[in-house]
BALOBA-1460 file (C-alpha; in Angstrom, 3 decimals):
// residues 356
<rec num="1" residu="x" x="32.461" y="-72.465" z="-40.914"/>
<rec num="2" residu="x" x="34.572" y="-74.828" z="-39.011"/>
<rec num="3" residu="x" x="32.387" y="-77.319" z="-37.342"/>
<rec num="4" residu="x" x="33.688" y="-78.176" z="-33.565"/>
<rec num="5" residu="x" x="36.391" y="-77.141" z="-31.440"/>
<rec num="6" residu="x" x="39.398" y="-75.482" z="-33.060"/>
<rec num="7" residu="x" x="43.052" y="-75.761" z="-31.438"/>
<rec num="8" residu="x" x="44.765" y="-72.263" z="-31.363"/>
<rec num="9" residu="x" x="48.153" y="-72.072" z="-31.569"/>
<rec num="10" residu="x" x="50.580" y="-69.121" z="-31.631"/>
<rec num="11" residu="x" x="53.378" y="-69.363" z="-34.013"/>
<rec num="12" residu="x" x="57.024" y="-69.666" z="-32.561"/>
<rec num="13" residu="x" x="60.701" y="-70.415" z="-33.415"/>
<rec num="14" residu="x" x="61.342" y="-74.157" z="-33.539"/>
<rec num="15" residu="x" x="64.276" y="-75.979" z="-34.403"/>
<rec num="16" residu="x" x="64.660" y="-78.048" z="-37.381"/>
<rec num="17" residu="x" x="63.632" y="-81.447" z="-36.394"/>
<rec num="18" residu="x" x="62.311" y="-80.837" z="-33.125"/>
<rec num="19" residu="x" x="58.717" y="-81.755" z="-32.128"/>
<rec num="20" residu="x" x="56.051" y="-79.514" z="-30.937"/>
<rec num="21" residu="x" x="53.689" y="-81.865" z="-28.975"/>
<rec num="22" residu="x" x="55.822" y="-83.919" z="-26.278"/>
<rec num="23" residu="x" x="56.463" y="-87.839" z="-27.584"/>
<rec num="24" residu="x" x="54.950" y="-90.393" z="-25.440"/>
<rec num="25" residu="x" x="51.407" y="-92.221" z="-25.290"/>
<rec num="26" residu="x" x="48.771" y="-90.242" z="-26.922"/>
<rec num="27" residu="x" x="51.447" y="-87.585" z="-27.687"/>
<rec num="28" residu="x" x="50.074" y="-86.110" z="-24.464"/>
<rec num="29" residu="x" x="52.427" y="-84.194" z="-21.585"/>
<rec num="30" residu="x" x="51.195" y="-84.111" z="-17.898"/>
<rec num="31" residu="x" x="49.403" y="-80.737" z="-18.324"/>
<rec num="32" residu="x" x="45.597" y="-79.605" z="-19.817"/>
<rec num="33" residu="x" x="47.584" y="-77.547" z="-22.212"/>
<rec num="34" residu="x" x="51.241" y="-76.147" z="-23.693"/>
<rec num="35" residu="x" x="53.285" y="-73.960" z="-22.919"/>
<rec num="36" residu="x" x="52.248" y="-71.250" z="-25.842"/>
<rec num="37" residu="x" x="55.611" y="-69.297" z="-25.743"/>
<rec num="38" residu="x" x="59.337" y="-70.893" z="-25.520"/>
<rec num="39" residu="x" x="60.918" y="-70.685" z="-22.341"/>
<rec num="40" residu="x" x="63.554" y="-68.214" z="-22.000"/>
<rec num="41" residu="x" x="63.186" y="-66.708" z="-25.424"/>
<rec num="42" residu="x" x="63.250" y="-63.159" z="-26.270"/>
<rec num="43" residu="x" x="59.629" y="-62.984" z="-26.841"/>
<rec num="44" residu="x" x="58.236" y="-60.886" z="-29.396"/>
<rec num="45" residu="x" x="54.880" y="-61.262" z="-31.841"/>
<rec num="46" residu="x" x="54.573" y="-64.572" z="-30.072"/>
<rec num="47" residu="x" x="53.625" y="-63.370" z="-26.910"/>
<rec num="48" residu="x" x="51.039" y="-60.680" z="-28.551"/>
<rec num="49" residu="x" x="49.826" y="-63.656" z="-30.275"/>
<rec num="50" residu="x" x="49.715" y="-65.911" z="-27.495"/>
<rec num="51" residu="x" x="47.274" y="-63.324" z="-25.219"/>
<rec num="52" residu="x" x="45.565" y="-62.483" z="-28.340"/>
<rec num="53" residu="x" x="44.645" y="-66.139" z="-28.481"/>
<rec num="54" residu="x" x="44.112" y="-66.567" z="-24.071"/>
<rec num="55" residu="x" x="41.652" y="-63.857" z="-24.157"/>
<rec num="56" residu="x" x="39.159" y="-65.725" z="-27.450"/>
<rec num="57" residu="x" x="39.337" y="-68.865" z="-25.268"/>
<rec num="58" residu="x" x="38.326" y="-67.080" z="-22.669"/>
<rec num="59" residu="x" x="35.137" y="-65.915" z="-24.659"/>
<rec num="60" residu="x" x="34.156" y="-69.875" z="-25.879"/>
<rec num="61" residu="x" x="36.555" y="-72.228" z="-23.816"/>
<rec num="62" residu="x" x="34.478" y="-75.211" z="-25.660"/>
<rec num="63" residu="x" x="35.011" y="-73.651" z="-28.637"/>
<rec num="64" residu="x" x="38.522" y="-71.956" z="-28.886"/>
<rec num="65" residu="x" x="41.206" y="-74.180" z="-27.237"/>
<rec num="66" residu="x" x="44.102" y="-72.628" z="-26.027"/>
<rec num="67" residu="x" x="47.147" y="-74.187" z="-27.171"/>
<rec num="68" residu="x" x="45.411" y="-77.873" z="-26.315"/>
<rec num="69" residu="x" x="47.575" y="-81.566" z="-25.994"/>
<rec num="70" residu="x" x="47.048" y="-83.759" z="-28.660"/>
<rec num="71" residu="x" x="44.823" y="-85.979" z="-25.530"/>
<rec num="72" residu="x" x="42.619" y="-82.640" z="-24.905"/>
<rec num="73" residu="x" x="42.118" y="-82.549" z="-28.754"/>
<rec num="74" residu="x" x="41.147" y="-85.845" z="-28.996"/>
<rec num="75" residu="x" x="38.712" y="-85.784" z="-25.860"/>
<rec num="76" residu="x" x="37.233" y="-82.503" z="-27.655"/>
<rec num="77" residu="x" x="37.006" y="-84.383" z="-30.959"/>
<rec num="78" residu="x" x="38.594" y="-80.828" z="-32.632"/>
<rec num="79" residu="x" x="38.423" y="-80.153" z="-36.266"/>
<rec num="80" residu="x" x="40.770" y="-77.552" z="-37.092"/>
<rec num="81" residu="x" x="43.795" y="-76.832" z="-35.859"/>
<rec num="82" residu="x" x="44.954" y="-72.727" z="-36.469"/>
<rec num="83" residu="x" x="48.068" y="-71.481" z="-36.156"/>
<rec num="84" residu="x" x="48.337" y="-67.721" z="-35.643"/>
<rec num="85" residu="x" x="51.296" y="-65.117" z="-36.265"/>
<rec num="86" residu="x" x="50.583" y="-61.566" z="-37.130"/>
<rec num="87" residu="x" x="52.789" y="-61.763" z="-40.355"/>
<rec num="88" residu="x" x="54.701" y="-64.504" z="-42.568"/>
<rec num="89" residu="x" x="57.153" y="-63.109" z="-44.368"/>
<rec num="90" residu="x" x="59.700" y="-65.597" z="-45.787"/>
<rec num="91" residu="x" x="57.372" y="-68.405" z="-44.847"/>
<rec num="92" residu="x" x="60.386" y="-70.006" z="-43.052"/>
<rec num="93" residu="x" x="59.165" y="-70.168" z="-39.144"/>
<rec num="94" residu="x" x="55.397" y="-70.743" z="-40.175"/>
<rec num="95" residu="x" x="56.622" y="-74.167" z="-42.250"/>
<rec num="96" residu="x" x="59.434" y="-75.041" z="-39.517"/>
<rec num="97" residu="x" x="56.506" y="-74.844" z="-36.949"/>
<rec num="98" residu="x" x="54.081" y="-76.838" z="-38.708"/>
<rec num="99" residu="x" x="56.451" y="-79.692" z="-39.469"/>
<rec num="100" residu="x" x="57.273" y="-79.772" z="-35.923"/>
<rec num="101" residu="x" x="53.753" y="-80.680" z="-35.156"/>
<rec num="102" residu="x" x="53.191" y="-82.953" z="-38.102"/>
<rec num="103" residu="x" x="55.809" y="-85.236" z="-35.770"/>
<rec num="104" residu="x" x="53.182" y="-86.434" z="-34.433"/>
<rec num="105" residu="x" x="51.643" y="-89.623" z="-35.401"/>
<rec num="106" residu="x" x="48.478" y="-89.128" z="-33.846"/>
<rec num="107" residu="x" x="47.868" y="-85.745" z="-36.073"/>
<rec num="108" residu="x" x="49.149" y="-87.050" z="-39.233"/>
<rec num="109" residu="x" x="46.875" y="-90.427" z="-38.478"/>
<rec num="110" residu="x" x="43.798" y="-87.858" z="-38.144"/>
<rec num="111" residu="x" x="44.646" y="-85.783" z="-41.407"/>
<rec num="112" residu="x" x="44.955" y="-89.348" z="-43.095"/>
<rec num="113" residu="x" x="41.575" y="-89.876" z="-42.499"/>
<rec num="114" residu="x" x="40.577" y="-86.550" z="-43.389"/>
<rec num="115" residu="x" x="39.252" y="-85.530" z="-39.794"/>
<rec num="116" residu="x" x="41.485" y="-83.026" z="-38.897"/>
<rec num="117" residu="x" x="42.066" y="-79.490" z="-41.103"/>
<rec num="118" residu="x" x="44.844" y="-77.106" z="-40.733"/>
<rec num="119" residu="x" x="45.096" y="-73.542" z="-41.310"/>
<rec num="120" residu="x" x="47.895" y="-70.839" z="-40.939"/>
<rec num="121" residu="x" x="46.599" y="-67.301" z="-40.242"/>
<rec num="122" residu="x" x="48.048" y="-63.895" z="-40.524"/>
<rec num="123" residu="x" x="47.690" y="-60.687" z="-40.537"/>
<rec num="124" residu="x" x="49.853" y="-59.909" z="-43.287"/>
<rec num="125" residu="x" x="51.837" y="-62.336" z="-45.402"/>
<rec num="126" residu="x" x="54.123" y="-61.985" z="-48.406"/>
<rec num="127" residu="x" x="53.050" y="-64.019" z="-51.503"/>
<rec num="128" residu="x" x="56.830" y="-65.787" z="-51.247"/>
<rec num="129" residu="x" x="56.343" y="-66.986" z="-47.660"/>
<rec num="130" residu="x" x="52.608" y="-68.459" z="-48.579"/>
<rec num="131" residu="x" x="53.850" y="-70.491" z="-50.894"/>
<rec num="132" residu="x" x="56.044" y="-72.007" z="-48.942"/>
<rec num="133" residu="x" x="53.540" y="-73.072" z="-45.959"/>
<rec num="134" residu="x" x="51.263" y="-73.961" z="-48.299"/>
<rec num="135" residu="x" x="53.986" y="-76.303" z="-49.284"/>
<rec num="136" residu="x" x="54.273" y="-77.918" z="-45.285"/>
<rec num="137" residu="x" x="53.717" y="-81.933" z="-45.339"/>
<rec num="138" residu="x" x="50.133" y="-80.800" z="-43.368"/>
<rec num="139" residu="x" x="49.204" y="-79.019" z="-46.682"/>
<rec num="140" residu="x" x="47.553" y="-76.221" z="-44.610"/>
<rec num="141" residu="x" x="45.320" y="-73.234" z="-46.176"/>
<rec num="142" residu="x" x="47.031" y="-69.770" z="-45.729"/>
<rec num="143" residu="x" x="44.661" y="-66.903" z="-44.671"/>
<rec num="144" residu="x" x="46.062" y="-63.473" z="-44.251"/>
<rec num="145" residu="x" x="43.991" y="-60.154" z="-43.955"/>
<rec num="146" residu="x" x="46.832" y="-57.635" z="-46.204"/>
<rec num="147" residu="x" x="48.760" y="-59.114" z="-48.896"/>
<rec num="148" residu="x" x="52.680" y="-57.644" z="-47.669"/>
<rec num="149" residu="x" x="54.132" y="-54.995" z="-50.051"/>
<rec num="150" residu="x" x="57.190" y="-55.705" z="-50.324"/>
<rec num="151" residu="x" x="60.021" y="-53.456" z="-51.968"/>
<rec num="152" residu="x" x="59.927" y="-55.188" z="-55.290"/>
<rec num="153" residu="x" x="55.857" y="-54.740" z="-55.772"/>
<rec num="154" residu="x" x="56.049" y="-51.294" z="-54.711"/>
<rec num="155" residu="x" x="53.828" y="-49.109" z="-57.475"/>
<rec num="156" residu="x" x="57.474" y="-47.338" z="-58.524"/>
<rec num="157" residu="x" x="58.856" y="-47.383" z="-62.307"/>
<rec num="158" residu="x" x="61.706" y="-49.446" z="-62.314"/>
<rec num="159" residu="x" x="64.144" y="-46.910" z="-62.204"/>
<rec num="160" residu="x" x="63.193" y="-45.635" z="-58.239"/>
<rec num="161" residu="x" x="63.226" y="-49.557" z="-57.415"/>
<rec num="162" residu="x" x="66.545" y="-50.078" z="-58.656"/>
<rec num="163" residu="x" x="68.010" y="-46.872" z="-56.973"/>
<rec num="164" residu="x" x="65.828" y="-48.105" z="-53.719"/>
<rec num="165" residu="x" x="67.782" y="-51.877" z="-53.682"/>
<rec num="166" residu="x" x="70.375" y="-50.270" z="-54.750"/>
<rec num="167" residu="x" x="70.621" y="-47.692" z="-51.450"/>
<rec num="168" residu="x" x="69.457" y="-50.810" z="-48.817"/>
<rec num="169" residu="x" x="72.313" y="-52.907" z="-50.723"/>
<rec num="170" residu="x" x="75.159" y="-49.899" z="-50.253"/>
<rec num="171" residu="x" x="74.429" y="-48.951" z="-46.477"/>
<rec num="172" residu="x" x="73.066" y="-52.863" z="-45.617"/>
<rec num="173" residu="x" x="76.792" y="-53.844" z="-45.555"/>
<rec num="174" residu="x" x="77.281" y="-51.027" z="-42.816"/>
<rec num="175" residu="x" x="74.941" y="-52.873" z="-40.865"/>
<rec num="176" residu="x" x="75.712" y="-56.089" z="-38.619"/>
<rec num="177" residu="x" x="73.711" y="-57.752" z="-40.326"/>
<rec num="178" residu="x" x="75.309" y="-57.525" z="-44.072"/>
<rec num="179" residu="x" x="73.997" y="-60.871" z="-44.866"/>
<rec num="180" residu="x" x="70.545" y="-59.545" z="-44.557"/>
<rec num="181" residu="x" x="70.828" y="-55.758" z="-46.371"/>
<rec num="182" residu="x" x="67.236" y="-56.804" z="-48.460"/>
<rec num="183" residu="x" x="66.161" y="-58.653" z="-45.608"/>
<rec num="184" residu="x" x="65.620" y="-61.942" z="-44.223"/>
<rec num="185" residu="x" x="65.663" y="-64.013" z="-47.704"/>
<rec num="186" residu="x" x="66.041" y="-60.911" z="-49.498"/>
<rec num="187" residu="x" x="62.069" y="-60.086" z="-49.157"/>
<rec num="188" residu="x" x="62.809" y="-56.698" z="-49.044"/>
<rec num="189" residu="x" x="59.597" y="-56.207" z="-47.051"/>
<rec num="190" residu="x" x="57.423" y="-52.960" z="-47.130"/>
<rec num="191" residu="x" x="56.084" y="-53.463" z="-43.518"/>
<rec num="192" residu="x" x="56.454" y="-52.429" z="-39.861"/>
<rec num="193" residu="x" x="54.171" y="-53.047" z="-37.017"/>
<rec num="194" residu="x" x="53.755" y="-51.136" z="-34.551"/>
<rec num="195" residu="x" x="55.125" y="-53.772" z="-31.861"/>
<rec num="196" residu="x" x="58.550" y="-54.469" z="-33.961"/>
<rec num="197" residu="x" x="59.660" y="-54.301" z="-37.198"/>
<rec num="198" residu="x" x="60.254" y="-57.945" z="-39.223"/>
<rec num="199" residu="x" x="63.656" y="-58.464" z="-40.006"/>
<rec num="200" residu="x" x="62.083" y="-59.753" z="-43.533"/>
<rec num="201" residu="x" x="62.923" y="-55.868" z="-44.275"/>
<rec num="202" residu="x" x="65.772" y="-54.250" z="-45.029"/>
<rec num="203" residu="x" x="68.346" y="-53.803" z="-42.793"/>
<rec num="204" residu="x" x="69.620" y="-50.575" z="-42.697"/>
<rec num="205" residu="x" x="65.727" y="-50.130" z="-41.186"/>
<rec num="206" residu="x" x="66.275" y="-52.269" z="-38.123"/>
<rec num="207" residu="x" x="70.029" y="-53.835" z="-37.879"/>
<rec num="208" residu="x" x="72.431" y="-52.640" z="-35.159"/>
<rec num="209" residu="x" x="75.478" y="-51.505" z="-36.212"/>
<rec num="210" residu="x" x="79.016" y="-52.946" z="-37.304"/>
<rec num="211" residu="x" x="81.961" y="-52.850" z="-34.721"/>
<rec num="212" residu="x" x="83.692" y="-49.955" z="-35.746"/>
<rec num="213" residu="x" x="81.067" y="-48.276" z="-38.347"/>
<rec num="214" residu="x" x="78.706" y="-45.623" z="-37.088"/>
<rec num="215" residu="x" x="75.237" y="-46.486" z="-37.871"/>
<rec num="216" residu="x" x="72.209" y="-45.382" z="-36.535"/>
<rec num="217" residu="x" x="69.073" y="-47.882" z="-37.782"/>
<rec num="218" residu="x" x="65.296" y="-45.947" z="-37.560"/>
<rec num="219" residu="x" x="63.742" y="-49.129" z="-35.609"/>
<rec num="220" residu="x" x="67.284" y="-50.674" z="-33.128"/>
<rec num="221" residu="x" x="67.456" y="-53.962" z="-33.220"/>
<rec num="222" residu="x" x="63.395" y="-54.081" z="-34.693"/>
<rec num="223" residu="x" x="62.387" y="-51.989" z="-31.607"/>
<rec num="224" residu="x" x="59.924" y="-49.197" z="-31.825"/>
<rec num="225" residu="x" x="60.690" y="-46.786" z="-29.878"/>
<rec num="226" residu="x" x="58.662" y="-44.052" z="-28.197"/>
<rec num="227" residu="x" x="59.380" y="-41.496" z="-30.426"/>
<rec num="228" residu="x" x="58.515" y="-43.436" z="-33.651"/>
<rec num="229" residu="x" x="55.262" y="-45.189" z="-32.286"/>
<rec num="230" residu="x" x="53.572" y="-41.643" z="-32.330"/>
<rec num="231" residu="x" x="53.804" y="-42.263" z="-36.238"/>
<rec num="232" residu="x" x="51.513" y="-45.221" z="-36.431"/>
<rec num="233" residu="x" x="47.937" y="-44.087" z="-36.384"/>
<rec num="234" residu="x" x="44.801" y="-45.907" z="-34.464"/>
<rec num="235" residu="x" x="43.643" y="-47.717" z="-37.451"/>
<rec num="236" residu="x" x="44.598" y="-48.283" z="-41.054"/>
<rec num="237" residu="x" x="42.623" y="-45.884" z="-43.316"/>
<rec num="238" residu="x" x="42.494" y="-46.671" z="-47.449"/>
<rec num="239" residu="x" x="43.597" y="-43.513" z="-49.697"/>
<rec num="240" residu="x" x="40.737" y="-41.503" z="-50.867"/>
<rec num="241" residu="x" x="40.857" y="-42.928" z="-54.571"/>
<rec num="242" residu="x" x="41.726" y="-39.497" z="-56.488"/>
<rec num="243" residu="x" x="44.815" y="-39.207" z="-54.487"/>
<rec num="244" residu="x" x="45.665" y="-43.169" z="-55.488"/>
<rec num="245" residu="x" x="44.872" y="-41.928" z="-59.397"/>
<rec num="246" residu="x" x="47.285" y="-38.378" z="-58.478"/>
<rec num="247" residu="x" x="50.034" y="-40.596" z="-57.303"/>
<rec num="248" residu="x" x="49.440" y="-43.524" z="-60.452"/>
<rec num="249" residu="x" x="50.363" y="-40.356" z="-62.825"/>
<rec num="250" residu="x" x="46.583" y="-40.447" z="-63.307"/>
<rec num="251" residu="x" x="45.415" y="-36.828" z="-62.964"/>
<rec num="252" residu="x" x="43.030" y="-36.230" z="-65.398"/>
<rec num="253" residu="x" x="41.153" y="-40.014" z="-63.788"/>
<rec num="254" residu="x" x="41.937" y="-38.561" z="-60.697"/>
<rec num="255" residu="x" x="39.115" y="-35.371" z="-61.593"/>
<rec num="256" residu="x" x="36.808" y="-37.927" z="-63.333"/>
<rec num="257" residu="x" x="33.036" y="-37.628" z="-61.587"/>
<rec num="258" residu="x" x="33.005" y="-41.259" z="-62.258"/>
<rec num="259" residu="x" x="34.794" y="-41.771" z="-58.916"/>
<rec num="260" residu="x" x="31.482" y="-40.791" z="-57.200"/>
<rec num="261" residu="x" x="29.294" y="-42.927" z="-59.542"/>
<rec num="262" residu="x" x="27.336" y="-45.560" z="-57.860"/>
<rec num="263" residu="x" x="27.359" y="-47.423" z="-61.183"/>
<rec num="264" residu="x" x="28.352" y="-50.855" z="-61.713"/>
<rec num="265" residu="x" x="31.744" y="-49.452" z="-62.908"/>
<rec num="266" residu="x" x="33.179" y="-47.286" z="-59.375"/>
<rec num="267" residu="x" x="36.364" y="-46.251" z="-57.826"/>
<rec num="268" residu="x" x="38.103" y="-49.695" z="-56.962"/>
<rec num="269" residu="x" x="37.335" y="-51.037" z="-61.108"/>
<rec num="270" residu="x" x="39.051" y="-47.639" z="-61.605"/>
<rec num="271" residu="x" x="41.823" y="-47.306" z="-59.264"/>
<rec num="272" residu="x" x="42.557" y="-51.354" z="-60.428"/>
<rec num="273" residu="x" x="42.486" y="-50.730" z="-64.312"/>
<rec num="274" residu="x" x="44.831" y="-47.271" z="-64.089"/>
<rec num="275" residu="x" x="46.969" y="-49.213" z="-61.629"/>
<rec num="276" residu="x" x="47.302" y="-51.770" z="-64.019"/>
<rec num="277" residu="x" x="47.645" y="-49.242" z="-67.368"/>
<rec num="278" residu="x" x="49.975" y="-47.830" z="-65.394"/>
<rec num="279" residu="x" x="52.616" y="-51.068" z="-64.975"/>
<rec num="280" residu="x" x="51.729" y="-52.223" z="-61.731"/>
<rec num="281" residu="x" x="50.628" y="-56.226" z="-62.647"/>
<rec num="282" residu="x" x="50.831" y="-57.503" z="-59.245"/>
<rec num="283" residu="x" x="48.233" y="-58.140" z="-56.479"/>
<rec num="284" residu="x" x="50.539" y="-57.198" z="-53.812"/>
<rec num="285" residu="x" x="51.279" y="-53.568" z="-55.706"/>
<rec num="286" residu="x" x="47.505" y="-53.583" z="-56.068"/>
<rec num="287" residu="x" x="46.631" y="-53.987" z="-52.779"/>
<rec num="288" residu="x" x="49.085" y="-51.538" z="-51.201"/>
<rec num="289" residu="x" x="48.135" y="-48.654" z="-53.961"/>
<rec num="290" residu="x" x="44.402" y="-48.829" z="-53.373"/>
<rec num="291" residu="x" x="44.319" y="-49.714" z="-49.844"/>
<rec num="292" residu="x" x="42.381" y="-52.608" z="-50.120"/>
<rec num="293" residu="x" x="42.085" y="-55.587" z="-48.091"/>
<rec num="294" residu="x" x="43.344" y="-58.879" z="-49.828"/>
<rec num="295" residu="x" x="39.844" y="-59.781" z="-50.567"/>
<rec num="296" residu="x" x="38.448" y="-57.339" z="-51.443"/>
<rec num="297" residu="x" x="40.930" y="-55.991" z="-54.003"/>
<rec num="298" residu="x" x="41.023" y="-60.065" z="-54.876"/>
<rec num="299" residu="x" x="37.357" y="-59.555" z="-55.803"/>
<rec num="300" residu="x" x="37.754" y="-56.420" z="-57.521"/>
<rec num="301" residu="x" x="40.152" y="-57.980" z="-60.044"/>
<rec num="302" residu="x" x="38.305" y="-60.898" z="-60.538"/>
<rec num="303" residu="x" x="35.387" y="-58.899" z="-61.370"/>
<rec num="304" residu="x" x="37.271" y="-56.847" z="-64.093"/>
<rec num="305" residu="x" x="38.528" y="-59.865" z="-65.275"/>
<rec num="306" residu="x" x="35.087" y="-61.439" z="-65.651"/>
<rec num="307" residu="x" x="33.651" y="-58.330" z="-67.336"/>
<rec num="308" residu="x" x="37.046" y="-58.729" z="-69.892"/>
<rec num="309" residu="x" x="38.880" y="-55.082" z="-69.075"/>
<rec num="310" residu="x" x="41.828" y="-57.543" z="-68.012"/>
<rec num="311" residu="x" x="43.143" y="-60.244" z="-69.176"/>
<rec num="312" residu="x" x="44.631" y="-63.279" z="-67.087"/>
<rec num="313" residu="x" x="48.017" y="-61.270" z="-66.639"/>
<rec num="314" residu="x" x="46.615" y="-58.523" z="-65.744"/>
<rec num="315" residu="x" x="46.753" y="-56.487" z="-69.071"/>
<rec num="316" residu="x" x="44.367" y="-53.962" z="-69.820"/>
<rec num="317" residu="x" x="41.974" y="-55.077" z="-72.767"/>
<rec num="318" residu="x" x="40.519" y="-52.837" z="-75.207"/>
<rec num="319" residu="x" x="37.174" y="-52.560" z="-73.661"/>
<rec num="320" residu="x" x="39.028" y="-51.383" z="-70.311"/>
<rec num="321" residu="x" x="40.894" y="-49.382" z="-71.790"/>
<rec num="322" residu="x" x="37.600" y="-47.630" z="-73.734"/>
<rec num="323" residu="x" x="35.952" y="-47.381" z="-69.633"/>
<rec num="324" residu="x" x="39.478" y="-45.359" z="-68.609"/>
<rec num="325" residu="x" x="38.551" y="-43.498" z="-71.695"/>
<rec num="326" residu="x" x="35.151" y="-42.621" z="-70.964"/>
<rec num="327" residu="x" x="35.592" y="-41.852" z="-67.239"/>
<rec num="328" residu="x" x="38.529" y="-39.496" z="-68.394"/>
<rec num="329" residu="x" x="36.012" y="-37.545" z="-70.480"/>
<rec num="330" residu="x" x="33.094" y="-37.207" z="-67.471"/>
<rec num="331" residu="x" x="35.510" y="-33.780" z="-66.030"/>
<rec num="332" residu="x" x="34.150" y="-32.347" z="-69.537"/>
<rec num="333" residu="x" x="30.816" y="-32.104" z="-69.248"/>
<rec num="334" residu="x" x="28.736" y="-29.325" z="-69.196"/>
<rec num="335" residu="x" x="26.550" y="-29.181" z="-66.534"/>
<rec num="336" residu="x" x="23.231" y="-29.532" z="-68.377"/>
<rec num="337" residu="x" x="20.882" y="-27.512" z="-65.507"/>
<rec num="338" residu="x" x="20.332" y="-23.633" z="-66.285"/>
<rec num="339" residu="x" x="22.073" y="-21.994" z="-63.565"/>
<rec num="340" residu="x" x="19.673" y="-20.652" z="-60.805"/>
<rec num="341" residu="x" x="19.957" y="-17.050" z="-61.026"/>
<rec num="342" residu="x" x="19.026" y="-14.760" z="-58.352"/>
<rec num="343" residu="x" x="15.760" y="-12.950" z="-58.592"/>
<rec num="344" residu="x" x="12.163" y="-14.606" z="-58.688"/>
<rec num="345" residu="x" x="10.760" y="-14.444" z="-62.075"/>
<rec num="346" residu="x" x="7.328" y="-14.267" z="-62.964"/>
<rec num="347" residu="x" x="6.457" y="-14.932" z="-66.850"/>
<rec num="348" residu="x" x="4.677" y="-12.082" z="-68.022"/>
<rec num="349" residu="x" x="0.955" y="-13.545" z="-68.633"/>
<rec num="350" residu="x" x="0.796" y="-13.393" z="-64.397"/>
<rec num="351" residu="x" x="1.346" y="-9.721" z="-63.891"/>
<rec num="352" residu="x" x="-0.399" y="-7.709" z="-63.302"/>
<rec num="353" residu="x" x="-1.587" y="-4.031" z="-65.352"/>
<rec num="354" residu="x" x="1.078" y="-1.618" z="-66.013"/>
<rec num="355" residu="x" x="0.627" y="2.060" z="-64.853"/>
<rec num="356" residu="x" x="-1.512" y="3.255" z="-61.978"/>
């Protein structure tokens, strides 16, 4: 719980060097508050971001600050400061943007003191790029709702991912943008938002094509257009667990009445320790195979972790292994209720005489 007003900010291309607040006395410009989007710029997530953030405000002025002056921070006496994007994928614009803010003397003087905390916040975020804004000179905390699946974490053997880097590699150089064939940094990123797709993924998804090569991408220059925005649906639903257990190879888990058990050990223990027997070691796989949300599935390995059916890398101990065993064997059992039958039956000593 952040204590006092928090400075919003929405997350925007900045060149190297430049500084975000205006230099002068008090780092202040002549307006209440800045300019949340660049001028001119093609504007994409930013501007989502930037009305996202306009409409909180609106809800708590004293307590959400749109995209306040260093002078309206101080008059506020603001504790956090939050920048906002809706993904961070290589990490690159996130860090750029904080340095450019951490220009200022006044800001760095505050966090000196500790009186000032940052934080970056996303919707989704690659575990590449939060490393690197953890890294910024503000040492910020990175929050992010969806750990990004990216190409490399998918839960494939490593056959399919070879032939799948191999395919963006071969076409990527038909692109315009050969450079970039696994994506901005070579993330090789498994997402695409309804607004735009990141050019963190590869692009033979999104890149226009090469003078003189005819090449068609599925989202034009990381536009959606009408045709595929009917494929995005209202809200993001998890996988019903057996069909995460089918598609893990799993099938016989998959059938296992344990998946209905209200138990200490349920589905997401299950889904996580088959996931794991099955090769896929990483909490970004994780998370996209079960559907999770980053804490959640965070928690759910921690907990097997605690209760020793993994190990620190993930490996599947021996007593995990014995609760994959056991749930396997729950399809088996007999059902140990007599079948009702049909007819009512009275035991003999209640009838009645025979005959007449």
């Amino acid at each position: 719980m952040i204590a006092g007003p928090i400075a919003l900010y929405a997350t925007r291309e900045m060149e190297v060097g430049a500084t975000y607040f205006k230099q002068g006395r008090g780092d202040s410009n002549s307006r209440g508050d800045i300019d949340a989007v660049a001028r001119g710029s093609d504007l994409g997530s930013e501007a989502r971001v930037a009305a996202l953030i306009r409409n909180l405000s609106k809800t708590a002025p004293n307590k959400y600050l749109n995209h306040p002056t260093i002078d309206k921070m101080r008059r506020t006496k603001s504790r956090a400061i939050f920048v906002v994007d809706d993904f961070i994928g290589s990490g690159k614009r996130t860090r750029i943007f904080l340095d450019s803010m951490w220009l200022s003397t006044t800001l760095r003087s505050w966090n000196s003191r500790g009186s000032i905390r940052v934080f970056a916040l996303a919707y989704s975020s690659t575990d590449i790029g939060a490393t690197l804004v953890e890294g910024a000179h503000c040492k910020p905390e990175v929050i992010h709702y969806r750990t990004c699946p990216t190409f490399w974490d998918m839960p494939w053997t490593r056959s399919i991912t070879d032939q799948v880097v191999a395919l963006c590699d071969l076409y990527g150089k038909r692109t315009s943008r050969r450079s970039m064939r696994l994506g901005f940094k070579q993330t090789m990123a498994a997402l695409v938002f309804e607004h735009g797709c990141p050019n963190n993924a590869p692009a033979i998804l999104w890149a226009p094509q090469k003078e003189g090569i005819e090449w068609q991408p599925l989202f034009p220059d990381r536009a959606i257009l009408s045709q595929e925005a009917s494929a995005f649906p209202a809200d993001v639903t998890r996988p019903a667990p057996a069909s995460v257990l089918k598609d893990a190879g799993q099938k016989r888990l998959a059938a296992s009445k344990a998946l209905e058990s209200p138990g200490p050990i349920g589905s997401n223990i299950l889904m996580v320790l088959a996931l794991c027997a099955s090769g896929r070691r990483s909490r970004a796989a994780l998370g996209y195979a079960t559907g999770l949300a980053r804490d959640e599935c965070g928690l759910t390995i921690d907990d097997c972790i605690n209760r020793g059916f993994l190990d620190t890398m993930l490996r599947v101990t021996a007593a995990g292994r014995a609760e994959l065993e056991y749930a396997r064997t729950l399809i088996s059992l007999p059902n140990r209720l007599p079948p009702k039958g049909e007819d009512d039956y009275y035991p003999h000593q209640l009838r009645g005489p025979a005959g007449g």
